[in-house]
C-alpha positions as CSV (number, residue, x, y, z in Angstrom):
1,X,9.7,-12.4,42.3
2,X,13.5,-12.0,43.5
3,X,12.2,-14.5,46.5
4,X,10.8,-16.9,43.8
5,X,13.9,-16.7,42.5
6,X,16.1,-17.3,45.3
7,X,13.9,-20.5,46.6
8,X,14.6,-22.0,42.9
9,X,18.1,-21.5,43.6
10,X,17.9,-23.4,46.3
11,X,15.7,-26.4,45.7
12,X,18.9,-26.1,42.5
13,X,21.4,-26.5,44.5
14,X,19.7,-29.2,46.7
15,X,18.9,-31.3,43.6
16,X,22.9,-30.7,42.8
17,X,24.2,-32.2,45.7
18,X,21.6,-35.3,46.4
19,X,22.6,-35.7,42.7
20,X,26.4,-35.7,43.5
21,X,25.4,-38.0,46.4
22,X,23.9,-40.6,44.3
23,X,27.9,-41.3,43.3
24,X,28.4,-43.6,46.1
25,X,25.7,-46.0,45.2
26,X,26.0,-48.9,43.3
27,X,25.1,-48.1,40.1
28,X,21.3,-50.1,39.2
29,X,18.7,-49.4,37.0
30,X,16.7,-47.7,39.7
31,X,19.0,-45.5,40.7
32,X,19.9,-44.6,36.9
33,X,16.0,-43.9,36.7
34,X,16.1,-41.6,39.6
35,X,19.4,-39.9,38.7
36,X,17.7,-39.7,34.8
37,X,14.5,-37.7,36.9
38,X,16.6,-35.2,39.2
39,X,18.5,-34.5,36.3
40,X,15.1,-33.8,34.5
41,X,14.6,-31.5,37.6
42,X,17.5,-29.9,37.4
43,X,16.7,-28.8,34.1
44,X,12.8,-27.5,34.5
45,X,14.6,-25.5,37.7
46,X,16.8,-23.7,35.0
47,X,14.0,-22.9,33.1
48,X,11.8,-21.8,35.7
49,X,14.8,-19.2,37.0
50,X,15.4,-18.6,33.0
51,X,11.9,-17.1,32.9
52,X,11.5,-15.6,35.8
53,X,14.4,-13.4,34.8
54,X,14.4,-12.3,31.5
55,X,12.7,-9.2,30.5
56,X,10.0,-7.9,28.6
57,X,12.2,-7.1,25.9
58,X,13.8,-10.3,26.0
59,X,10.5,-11.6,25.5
60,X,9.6,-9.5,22.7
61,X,12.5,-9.9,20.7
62,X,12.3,-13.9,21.3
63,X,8.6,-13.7,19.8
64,X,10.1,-11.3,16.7
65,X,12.9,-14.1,16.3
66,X,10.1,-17.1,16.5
67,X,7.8,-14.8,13.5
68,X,10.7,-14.4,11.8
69,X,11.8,-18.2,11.6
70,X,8.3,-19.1,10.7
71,X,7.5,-16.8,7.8
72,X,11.0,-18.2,6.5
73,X,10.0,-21.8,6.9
74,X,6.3,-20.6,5.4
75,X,8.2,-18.8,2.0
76,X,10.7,-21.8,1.4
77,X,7.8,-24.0,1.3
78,X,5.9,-21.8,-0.6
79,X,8.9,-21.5,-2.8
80,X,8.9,-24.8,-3.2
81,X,5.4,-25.4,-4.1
82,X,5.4,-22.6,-6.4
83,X,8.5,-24.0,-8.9
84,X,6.9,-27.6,-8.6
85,X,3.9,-25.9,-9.8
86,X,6.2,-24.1,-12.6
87,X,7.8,-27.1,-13.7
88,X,4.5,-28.9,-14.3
89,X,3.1,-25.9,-16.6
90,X,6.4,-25.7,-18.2
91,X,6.5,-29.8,-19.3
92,X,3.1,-31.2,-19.4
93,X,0.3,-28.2,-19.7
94,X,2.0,-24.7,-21.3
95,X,-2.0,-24.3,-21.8
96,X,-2.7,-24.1,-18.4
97,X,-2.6,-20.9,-16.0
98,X,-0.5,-21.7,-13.1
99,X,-3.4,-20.8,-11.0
100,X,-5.5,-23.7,-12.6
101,X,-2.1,-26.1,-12.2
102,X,-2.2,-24.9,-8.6
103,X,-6.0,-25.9,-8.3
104,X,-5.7,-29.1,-9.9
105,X,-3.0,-29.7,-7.2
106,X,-4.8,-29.2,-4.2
107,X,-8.0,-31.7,-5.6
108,X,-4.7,-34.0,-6.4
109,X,-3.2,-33.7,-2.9
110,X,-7.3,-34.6,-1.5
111,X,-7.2,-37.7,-4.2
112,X,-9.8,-36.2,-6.2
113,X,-9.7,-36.8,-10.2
114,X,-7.5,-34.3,-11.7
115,X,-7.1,-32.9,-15.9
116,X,-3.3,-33.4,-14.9
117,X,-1.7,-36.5,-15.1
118,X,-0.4,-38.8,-12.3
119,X,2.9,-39.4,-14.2
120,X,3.4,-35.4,-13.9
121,X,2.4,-35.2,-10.5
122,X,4.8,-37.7,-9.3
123,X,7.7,-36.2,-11.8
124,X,7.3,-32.7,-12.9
125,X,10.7,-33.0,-14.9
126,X,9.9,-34.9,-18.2
């Protein structure tokens, strides 16, 4: 693994310096391509030597951090949902359980016919 790492060092350092080279050309569209793909290189390089070097608790504690930003994203929306659902009980159908309001919404969001109203769907504030 540490020889992996050291031939990615070097194939960095190679792209570095044709890179550095590519100063004394005239500048074109070709050769902004090709500076635009060593550069792109460059980057999957860093990566590569990134990976290769971090640990498994690295790992681990990127996968915890990744969970963690999920099931935040997952309760916002949920959060969301939930007070849009609230709002609709609260102004249009205080005879309703939320968990019918909730229903009706999911056969609303698949354009089936709901009891609810499309006025309330669109605004749950009356």
């Amino acid at each position: 693994m540490l020889k992996k790492v050291d031939n990615l060092r070097k194939q960095l350092a190679t792209i570095t310096s044709e890179l550095a080279d590519l100063d004394k050309f005239r500048d074109t569209k070709s050769l902004r391509k090709f500076r635009r793909q060593l550069q792109g290189e460059i980057s999957f390089v860093k990566s590569e030597i990134i990976k290769l070097e971090e640990t498994r608790e690295d790992r681990e504690k990127q996968r915890l951090e990744r969970i963690e930003n999920v099931n935040r994203n997952r309760s916002t929306k949920n959060k969301r949902v939930w007070n849009y659902v609230k709002s609709i009980k609260e102004n249009y159908h205080p005879d309703l359980t939320l968990k019918e309001i909730r229903s009706q919404l999911k056969r609303h969001r698949q354009g089936l016919e709901t009891e609810v109203s499309d006025v309330a769907w669109r605004n749950p504030s009356p």
